[in-house]
C-alpha positions in Angstrom: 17.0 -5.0 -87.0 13.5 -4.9 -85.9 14.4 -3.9 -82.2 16.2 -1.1 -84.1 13.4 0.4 -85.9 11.2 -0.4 -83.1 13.3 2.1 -80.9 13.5 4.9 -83.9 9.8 5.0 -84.9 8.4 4.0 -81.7 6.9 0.2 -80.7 3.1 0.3 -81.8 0.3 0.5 -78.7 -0.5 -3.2 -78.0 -4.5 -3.6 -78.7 -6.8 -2.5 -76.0 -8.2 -5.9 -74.2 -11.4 -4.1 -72.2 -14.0 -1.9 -73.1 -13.0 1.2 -71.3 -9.6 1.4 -73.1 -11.1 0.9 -76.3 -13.3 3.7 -75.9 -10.8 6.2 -74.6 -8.6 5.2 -77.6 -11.1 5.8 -80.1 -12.4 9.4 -78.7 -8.8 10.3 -77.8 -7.8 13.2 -77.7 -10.6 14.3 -76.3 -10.2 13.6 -72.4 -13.0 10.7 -71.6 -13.9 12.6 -68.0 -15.6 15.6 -70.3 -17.7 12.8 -71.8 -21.7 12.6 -70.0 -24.2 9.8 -70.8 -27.9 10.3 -72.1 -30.2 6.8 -71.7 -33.5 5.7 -72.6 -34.6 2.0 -72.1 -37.5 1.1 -74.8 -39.6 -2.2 -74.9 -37.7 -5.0 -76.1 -39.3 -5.3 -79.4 -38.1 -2.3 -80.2 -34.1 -3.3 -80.8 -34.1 -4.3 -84.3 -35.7 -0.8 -85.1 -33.3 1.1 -83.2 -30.0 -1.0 -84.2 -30.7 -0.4 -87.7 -31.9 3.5 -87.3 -28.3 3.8 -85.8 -26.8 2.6 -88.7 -29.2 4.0 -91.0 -27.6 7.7 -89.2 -23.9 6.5 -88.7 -24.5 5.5 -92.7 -21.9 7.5 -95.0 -19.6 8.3 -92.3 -16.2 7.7 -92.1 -14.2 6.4 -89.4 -16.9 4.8 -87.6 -15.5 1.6 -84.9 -18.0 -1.3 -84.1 -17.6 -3.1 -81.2 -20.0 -6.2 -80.2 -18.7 -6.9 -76.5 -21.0 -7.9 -73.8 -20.8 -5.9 -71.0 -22.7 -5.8 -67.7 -22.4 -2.2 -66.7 -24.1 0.7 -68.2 -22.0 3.4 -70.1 -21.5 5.8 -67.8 -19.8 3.6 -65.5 -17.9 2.1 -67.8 -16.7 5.3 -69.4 -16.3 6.9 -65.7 -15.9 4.6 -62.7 -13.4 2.2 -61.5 -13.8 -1.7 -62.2 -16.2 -3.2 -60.2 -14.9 -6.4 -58.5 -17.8 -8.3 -59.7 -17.8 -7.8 -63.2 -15.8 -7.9 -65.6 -15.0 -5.4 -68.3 -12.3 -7.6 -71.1 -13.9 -7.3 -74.6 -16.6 -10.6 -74.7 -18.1 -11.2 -78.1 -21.6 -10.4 -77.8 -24.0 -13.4 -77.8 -26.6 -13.1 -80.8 -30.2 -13.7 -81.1 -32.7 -14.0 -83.8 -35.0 -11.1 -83.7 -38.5 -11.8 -86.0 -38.4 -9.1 -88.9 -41.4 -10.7 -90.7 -43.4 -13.5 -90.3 -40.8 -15.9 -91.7 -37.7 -14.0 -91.6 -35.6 -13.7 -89.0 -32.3 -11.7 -88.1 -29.1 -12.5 -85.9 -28.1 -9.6 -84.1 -25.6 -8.9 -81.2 -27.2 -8.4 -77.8 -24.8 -5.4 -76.7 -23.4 -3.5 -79.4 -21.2 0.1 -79.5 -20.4 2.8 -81.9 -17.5 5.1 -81.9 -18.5 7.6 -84.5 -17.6 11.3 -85.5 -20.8 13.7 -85.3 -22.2 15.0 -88.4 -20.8 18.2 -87.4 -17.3 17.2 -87.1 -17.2 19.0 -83.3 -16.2 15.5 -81.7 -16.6 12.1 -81.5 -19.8 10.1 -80.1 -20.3 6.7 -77.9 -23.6 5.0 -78.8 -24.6 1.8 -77.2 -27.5 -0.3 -77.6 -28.3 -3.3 -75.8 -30.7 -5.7 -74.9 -31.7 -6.6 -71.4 -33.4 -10.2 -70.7 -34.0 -9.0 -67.1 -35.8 -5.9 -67.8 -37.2 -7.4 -71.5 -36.4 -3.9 -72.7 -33.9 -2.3 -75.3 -31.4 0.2 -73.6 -30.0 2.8 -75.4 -27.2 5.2 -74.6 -25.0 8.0 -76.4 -22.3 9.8 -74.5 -20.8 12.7 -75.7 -19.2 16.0 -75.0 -22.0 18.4 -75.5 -25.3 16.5 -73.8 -27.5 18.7 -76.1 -25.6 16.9 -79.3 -26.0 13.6 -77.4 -29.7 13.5 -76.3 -30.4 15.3 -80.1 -28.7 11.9 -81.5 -30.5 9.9 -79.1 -33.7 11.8 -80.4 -32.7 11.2 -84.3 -32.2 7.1 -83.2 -35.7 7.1 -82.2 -37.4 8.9 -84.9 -35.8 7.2 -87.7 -36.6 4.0 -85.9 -40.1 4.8 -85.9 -40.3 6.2 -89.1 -38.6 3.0 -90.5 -39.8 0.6 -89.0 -39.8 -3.6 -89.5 -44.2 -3.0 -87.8 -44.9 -0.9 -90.2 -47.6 -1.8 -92.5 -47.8 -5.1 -90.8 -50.3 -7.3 -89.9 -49.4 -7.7 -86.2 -50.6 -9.8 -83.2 -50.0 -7.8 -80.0 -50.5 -9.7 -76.2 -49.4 -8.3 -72.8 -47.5 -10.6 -70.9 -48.0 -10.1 -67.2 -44.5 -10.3 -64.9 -43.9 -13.1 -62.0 -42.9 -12.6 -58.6 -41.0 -14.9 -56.4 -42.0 -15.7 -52.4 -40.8 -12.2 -51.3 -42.2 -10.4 -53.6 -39.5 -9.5 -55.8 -40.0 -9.1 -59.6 -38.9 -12.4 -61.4 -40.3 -12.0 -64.7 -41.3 -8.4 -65.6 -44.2 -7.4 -67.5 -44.0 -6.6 -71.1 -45.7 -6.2 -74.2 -45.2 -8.9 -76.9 -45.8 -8.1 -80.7 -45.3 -10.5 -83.2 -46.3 -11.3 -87.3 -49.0 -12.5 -88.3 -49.4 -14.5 -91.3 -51.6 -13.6 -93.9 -53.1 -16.8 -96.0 -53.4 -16.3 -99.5 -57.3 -16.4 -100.4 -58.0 -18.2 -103.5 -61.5 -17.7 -105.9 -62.7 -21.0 -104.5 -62.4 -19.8 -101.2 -64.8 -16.7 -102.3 -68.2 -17.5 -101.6 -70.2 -15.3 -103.8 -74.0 -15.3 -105.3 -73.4 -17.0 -109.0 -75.4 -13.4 -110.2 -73.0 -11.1 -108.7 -70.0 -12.7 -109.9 -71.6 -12.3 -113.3 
């Protein structure tokens, strides 16, 4: 019986098993080679601000698709080029890390990350991708879209709101440069970066005031 209906209404798509399919699914119809990339790579410190900022503008929208799946390649390859022989494009989960928010809090987030989302205007659909790179300790973010106005305009939004909003603000921070490493032949090991971190604030007690006994009065 199930064979039958199968045949009458059709026998559903299995479920995409790499990246590129999912993608072309979720901005289908629109064709995938009319889609162009826009990227920025930002210091690494930066990827809690930006992850959030993208949800803080996807917020409200319908039909949005998250996809944690750690991928090598960068966007436009994926969306455009054939498989590479050397990597691999199947859906991995993501590997999380726990990315300081405050001096004592912490939060686990996915190390590659995409968004299938409509635009605010409802003229198509857009990619967004943020990930983080341990080799260039930086934050990369891509959107692909139809229009590469719309995209780079979203990519500008990401930024702004992530600035605007975000976890440093207000903060009592401790900021150090970090200088990179280079092997024998001279090639980068360890690139430079800047680190910023928390720091804590003791409380200050009375007793810890010291104060002439005729001021205090």
């Amino acid at each position: 019986m199930s064979s039958i209906l199968d045949n009458f209404f059709g026998t559903p798509a299995p479920p995409p098993q790499d990246i590129t399919s999912l993608l072309v699914r979720r901005i289908a119809p629109a064709p995938v080679a009319s889609y162009r990339t826009a990227s920025k790579q930002l210091p690494a410190f930066r990827f809690v601000d930006l992850f959030r900022a993208v949800e803080t503008l996807l917020d409200g929208l319908t039909g949005v698709t998250r996809v944690e799946s750690q991928n090598v390649e960068d966007l436009n390859s994926i969306l455009h080029s054939a498989p590479p022989a050397w990597a691999s494009r199947m859906l991995t989960k993501a590997a999380r890390l726990a990315w300081p928010v405050a001096h004592d809090e912490e939060v686990l987030l996915p190390v590659d990350h995409f968004w299938v989302a409509p635009h605010a205007s409802g003229r198509e659909r857009l990619i967004v991708r943020l990930r983080y790179h341990q080799g260039l300790a930086a934050s990369l973010l891509e959107v692909a879209s139809i229009d590469m106005g719309m995209g780079e305009e979203f990519m500008d939004a990401i930024i702004s709101t992530s600035a605007r909003d975000s976890i440093y603000r207000n903060r009592t921070l401790d900021i150090a440069f970090q200088s990179g490493t280079k092997d024998e032949y001279g090639d980068v090991e360890k690139p430079e970066q800047l680190r910023v971190s928390f720091k804590r604030i003791d409380s200050v007690s009375d007793e810890d005031i010291v104060i002439d006994g005729n001021v205090r009065k």
